[in-house]
C-alpha angles and dihedrals in degrees: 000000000000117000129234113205100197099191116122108252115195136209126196086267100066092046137057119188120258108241111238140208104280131196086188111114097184137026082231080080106067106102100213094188123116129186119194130174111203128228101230104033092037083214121139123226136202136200154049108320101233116126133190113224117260087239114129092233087050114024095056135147085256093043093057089049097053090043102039080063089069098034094258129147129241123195107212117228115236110244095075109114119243084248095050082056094052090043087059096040091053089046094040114024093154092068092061090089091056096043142091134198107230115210127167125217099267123116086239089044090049084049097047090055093048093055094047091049089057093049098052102026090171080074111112103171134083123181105187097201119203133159092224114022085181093089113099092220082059090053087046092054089046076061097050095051095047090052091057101040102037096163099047129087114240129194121207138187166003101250132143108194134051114246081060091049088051092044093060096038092059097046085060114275106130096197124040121218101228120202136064112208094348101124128102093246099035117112097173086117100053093040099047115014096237125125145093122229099256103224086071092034094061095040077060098034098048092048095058093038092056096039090066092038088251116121132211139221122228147129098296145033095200094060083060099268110142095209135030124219115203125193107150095046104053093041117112101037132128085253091057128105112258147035129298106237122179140209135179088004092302125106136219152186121214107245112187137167106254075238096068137119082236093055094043097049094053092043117036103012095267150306104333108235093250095064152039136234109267101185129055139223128237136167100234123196111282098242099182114212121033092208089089104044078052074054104046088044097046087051098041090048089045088048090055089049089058092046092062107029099250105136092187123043086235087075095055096099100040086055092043117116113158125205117203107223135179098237126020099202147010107274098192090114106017102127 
């Protein structure tokens, strides 16, 4: 008999943070670095914990060059050659320790990884990227990779609960890919029915992750993610796949789910017949450099911190009270 878990579960949505008692005197003062050292690598990372989706319109090579400049992370999408690799290693060697290498679970994807990772062996991140991490085929492929590549960090995911998180943490992934059907252009939950609102996923997901020493990447610091991915955010930049097309004097840039109809077409000939698109497509504003949306974010994050008292962005989560609420904003002139 099905099961019905009636516990609330919340999304960002549902919450605001409840402001906090500050000594900081200037935004200036938020220290956005994090250093972590994973479980499983035993590599040690710097930086400030912002990644750019291993989607081919966002985690791109120019991508990676705009955000390595702020510390930021770019996880590479998976379409680039081994030799392209080598071509940008070679150009851009300072942007290897803010990339990652992107691979699905396929015997031609493991292959391709291999390939790039001997091409570029200063490389040192993996993101194995799957739409469900729950399929055993997909842990055992978390423990192939980390039998081959010993020394590197992988990430691994998407999951949304915590026995899943620790499975994959224990088979070798040192960062765990948190959401299921979360993202802008995602359409899993209407098609399917699957998800789990990802305030309350984090919150789950976090507290197994930390308790093995492992971390996880989702939509917020302040729910206890250690790392943000950002599609949506970063889409329509100069940095961005495709071409600016413009109509009625406005101009635009294609943003579509690597789901889509558009990205398997372009990939693989089309939607097999045994299943559906699950990612839309959408012309989003063209917004030229990415440099001041980097801006606009890091503000934005420092401006959070000083809301709540936390100098340094470690101490997001731990200053971190949400307050579910009925309406997040004022509407009056929202279009």
């Amino acid at each position: 008999m099905p099961r019905v878990d009636s516990d609330l579960k919340l999304d960002f949505k549902d919450v605001l943070f409840r402001p906090k008692r500050s000594s900081l005197k200037s935004r200036s003062e938020v220290d956005l670095q994090r250093t972590f050292t994973f479980r499983n690598s035993k590599q040690t990372y710097t930086g400030i914990p912002i990644i750019a989706a291993n989607m081919d319109t966002t985690g791109t090579f120019e991508m990676a060059r705009a955000l390595s400049k702020h510390t930021l992370f770019t996880a590479v999408h998976k379409h680039y050659s081994a030799e392209d690799w080598r071509n940008f290693a070679a150009a851009h060697p300072e942007c290897l320790e803010h990339v990652a290498v992107s691979s699905g679970s396929g015997v031609a994807d493991l292959e391709r990884l291999c390939a790039v990772v001997d091409a570029v062996p200063a490389l040192k991140y993996i993101c194995l990227d799957v739409a469900n991490g729950y399929s055993e085929c997909f842990v055992e492929y978390v423990k192939t990779v980390r039998g081959k590549f010993p020394k590197h960090t992988i990430m691994a995911g998407n999951v949304v609960t915590g026995e899943m998180v620790e499975e994959l943490i224990l088979s070798g992934a040192d960062i765990i890919k948190v959401g299921i059907g979360p993202g802008s252009v995602c359409t899993t939950r209407m098609k399917t029915g699957v998800g789990y609102p990802q305030l309350s996923a984090v919150i789950e997901c976090a507290d197994s992750a930390h308790g093995l020493k492992g971390h996880i990447i989702s939509v917020s610091l302040c729910a206890g993610a250690d790392f943000v991915m950002m599609g949506g955010m970063l889409a329509g930049h100069d940095q961005c796949t495709g071409e600016v097309t413009e109509r009625n004097g406005k101009k635009y840039k294609l943003f579509y789910g690597m789901s889509s109809d558009t990205a398997m077409n372009k990939y693989v000939g089309g939607v097999a017949e045994y299943r559906a698109s699950e990612g839309k497509t959408v012309e989003v504003p063209y917004r030229g450099d990415v440099e001041n949306t980097v801006r606009e974010v890091l503000g934005g994050l420092r401006s959070t911190c000083t809301y709540v008292g936390a100098a340094k962005l470690k101490e997001l989560g731990r200053r971190t009270t949400f307050i579910r609420v009925t309406q997040q904003s004022n509407q009056m002139f929202t279009a």
